[in-house]
mmCIF file of the C-alpha atoms, coordinates in Angstrom:
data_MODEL
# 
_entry.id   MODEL 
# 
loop_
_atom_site.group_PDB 
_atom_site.id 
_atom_site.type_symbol 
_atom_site.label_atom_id 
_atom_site.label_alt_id 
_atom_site.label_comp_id 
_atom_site.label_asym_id 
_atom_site.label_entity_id 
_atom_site.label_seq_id 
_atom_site.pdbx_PDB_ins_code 
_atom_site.Cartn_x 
_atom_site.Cartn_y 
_atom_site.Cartn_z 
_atom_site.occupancy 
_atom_site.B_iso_or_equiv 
_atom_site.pdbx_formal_charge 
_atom_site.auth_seq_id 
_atom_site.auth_comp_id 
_atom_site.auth_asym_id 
_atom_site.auth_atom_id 
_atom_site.pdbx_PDB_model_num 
ATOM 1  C CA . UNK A 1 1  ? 0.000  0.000   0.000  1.00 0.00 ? 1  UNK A CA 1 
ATOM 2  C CA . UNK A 1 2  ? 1.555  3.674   -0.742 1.00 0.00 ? 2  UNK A CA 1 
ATOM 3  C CA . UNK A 1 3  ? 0.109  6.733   0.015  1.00 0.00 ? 3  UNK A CA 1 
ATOM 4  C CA . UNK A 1 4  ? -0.273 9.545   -2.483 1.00 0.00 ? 4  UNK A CA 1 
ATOM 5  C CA . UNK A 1 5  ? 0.348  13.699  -1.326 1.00 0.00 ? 5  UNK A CA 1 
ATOM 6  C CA . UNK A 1 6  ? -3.652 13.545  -0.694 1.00 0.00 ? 6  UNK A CA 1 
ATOM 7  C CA . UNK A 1 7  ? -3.218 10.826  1.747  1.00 0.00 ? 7  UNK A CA 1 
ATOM 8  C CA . UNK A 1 8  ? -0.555 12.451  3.323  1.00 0.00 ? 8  UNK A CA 1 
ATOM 9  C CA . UNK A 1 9  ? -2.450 15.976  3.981  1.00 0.00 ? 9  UNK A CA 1 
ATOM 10 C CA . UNK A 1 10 ? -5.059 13.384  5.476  1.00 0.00 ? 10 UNK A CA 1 
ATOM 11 C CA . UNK A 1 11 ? -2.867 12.163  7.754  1.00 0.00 ? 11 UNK A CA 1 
ATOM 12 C CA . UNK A 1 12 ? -1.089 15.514  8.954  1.00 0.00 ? 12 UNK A CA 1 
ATOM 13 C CA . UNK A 1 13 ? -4.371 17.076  9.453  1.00 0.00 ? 13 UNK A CA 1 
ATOM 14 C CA . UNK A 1 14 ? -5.356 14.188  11.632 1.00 0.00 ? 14 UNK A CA 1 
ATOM 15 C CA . UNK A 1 15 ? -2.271 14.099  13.607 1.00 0.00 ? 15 UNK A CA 1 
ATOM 16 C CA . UNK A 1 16 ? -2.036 17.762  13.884 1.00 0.00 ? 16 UNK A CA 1 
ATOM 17 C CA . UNK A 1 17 ? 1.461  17.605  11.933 1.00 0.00 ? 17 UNK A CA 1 
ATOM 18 C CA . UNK A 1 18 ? 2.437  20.965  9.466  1.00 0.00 ? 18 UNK A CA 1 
ATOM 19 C CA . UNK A 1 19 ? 3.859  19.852  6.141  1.00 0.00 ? 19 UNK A CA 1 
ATOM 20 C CA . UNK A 1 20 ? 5.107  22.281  3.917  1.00 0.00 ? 20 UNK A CA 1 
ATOM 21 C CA . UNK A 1 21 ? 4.261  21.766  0.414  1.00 0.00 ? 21 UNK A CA 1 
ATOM 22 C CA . UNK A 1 22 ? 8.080  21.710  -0.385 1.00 0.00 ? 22 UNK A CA 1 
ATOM 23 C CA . UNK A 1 23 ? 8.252  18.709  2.583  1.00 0.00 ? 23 UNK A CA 1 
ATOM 24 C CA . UNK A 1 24 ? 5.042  16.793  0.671  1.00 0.00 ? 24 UNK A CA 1 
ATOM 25 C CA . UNK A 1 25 ? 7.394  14.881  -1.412 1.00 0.00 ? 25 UNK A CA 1 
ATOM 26 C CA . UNK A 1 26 ? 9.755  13.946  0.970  1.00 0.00 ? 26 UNK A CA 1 
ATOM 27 C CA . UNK A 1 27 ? 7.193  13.566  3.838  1.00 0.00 ? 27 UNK A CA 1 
ATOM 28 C CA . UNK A 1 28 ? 5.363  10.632  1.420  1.00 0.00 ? 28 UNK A CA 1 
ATOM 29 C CA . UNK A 1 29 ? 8.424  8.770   0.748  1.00 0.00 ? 29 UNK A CA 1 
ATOM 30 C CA . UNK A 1 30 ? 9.030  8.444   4.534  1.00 0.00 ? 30 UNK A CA 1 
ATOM 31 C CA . UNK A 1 31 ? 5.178  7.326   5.070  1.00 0.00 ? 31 UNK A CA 1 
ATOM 32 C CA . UNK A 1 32 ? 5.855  4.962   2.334  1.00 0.00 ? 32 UNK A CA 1 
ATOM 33 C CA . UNK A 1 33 ? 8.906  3.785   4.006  1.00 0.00 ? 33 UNK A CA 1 
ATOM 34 C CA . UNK A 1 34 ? 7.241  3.111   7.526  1.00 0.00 ? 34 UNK A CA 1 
ATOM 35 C CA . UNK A 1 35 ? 4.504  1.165   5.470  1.00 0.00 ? 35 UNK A CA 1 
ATOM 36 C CA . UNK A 1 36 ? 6.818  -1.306  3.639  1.00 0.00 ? 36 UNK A CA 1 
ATOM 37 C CA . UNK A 1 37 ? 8.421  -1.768  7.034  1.00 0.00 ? 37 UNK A CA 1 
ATOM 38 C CA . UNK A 1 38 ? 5.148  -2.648  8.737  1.00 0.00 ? 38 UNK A CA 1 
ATOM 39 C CA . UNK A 1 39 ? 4.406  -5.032  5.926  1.00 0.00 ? 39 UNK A CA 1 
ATOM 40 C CA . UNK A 1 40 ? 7.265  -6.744  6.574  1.00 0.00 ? 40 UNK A CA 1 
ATOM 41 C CA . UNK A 1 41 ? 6.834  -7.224  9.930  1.00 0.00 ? 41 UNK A CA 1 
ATOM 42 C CA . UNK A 1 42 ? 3.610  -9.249  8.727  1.00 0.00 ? 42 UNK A CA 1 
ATOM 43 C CA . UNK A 1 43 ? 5.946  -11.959 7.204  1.00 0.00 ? 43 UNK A CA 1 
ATOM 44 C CA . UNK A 1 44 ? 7.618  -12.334 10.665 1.00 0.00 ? 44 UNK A CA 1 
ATOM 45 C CA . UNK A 1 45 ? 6.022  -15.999 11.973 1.00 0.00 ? 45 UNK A CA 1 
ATOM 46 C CA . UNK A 1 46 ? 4.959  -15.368 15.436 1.00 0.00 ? 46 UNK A CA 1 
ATOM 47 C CA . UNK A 1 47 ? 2.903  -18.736 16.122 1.00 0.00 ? 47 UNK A CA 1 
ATOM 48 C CA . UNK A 1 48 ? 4.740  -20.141 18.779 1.00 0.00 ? 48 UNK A CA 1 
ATOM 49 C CA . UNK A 1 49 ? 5.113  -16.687 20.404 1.00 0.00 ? 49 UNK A CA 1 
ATOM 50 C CA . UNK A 1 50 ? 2.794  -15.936 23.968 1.00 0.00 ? 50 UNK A CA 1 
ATOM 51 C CA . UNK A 1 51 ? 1.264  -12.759 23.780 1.00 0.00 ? 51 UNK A CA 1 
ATOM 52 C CA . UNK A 1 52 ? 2.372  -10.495 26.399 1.00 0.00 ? 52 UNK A CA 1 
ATOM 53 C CA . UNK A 1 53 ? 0.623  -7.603  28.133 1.00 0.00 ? 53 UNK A CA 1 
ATOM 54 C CA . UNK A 1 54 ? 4.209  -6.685  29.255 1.00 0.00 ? 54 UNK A CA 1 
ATOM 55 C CA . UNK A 1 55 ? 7.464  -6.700  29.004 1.00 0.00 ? 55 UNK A CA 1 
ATOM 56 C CA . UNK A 1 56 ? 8.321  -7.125  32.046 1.00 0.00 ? 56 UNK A CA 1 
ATOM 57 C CA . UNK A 1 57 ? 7.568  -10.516 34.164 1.00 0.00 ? 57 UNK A CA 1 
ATOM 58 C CA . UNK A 1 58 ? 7.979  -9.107  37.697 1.00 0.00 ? 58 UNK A CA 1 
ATOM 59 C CA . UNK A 1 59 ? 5.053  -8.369  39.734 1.00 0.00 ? 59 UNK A CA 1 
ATOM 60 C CA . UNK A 1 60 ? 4.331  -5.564  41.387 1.00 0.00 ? 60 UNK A CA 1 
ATOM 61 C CA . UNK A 1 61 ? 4.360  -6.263  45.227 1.00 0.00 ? 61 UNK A CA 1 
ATOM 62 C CA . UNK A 1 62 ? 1.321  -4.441  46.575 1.00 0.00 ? 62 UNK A CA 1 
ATOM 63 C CA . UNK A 1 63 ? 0.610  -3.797  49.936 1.00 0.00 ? 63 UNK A CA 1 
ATOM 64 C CA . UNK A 1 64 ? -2.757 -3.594  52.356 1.00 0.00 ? 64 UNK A CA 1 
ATOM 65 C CA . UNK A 1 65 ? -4.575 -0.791  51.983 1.00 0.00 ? 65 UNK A CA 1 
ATOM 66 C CA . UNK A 1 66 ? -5.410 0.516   55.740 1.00 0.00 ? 66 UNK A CA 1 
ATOM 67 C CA . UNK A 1 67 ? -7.925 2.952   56.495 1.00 0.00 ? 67 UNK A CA 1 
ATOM 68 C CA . UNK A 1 68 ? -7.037 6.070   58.680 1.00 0.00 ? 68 UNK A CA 1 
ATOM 69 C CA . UNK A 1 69 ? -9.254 8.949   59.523 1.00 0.00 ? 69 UNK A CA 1 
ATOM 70 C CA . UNK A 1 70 ? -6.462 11.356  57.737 1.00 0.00 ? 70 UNK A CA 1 
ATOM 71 C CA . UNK A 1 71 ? -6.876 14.369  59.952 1.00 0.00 ? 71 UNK A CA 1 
ATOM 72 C CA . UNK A 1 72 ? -3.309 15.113  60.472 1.00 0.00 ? 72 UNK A CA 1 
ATOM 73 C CA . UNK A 1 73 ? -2.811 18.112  58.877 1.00 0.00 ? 73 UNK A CA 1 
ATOM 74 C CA . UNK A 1 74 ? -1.742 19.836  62.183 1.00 0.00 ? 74 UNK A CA 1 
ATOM 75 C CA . UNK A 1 75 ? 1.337  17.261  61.839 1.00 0.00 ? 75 UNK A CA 1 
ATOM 76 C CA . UNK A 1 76 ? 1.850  18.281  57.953 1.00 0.00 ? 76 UNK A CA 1 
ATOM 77 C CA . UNK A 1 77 ? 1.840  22.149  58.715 1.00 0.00 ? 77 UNK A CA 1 
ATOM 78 C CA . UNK A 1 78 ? 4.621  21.424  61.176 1.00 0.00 ? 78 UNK A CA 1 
ATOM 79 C CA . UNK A 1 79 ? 6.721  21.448  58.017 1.00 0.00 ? 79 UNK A CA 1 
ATOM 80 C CA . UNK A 1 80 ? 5.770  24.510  56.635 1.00 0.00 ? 80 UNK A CA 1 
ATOM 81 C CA . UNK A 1 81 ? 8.320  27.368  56.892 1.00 0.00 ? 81 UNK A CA 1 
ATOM 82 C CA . UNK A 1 82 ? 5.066  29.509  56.745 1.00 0.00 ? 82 UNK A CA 1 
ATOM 83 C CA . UNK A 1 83 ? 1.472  28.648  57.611 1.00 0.00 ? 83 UNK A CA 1 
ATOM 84 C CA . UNK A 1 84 ? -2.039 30.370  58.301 1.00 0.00 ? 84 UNK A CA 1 
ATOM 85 C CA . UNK A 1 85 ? -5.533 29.515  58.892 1.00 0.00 ? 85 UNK A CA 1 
ATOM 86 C CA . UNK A 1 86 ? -4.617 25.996  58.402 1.00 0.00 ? 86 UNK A CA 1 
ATOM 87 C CA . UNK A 1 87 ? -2.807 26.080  54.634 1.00 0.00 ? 87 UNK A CA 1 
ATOM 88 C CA . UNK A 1 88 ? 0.847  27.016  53.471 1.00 0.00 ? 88 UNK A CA 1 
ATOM 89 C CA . UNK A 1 89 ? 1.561  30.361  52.860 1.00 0.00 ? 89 UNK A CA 1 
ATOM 90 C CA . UNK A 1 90 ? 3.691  30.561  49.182 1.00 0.00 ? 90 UNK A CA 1 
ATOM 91 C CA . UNK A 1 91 ? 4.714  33.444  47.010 1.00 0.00 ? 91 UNK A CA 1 
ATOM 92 C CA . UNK A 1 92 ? 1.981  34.977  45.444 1.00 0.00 ? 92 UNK A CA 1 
ATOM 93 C CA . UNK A 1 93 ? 2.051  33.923  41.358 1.00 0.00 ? 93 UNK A CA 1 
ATOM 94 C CA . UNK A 1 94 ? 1.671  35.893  38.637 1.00 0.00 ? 94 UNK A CA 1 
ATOM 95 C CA . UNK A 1 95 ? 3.064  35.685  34.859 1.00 0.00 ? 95 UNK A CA 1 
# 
């Protein structure tokens, strides 16, 4: 399958990409590439090959979730260089 320069505005548009109609040319041939490339991964035999939802085999060690009534922010503010009525006082923002 090759794509022509409409197929290629098609696909820029879609993927939000700017090609420059001097680039159309060059920006086809690359498409074009990529495509023979995927076709040939089609020949690849893959029927004794597990599919895999990862790459990686280690699992994840997880840990019990515990339930705590979360009203420590008197212990957080303890931290703060600044604090008042409750929150963190920061720089004030503006661009």
């Amino acid at each position: 399958m090759a794509v022509d320069n409409d197929t290629v505005k098609k696909i820029a548009l879609l993927a939000k990409l700017r090609v420059d109609e001097k680039k159309l040319e060059d920006t086809k041939s690359e498409f074009n590439k990529i495509l023979t490339w995927v076709e040939e991964l089609g020949e690849v035999n893959t029927d004794n090959v597990e599919p895999l939802s990862s790459v990686n085999d280690e699992a994840l060690t997880l840990r019990e979730d515990i339930v705590t009534s979360g009203h420590i922010s008197q212990d957080i503010l303890k931290n703060a260089p600044e604090q008042e009525f409750g929150y963190f006082v920061v720089p004030k923002v503006v661009e």
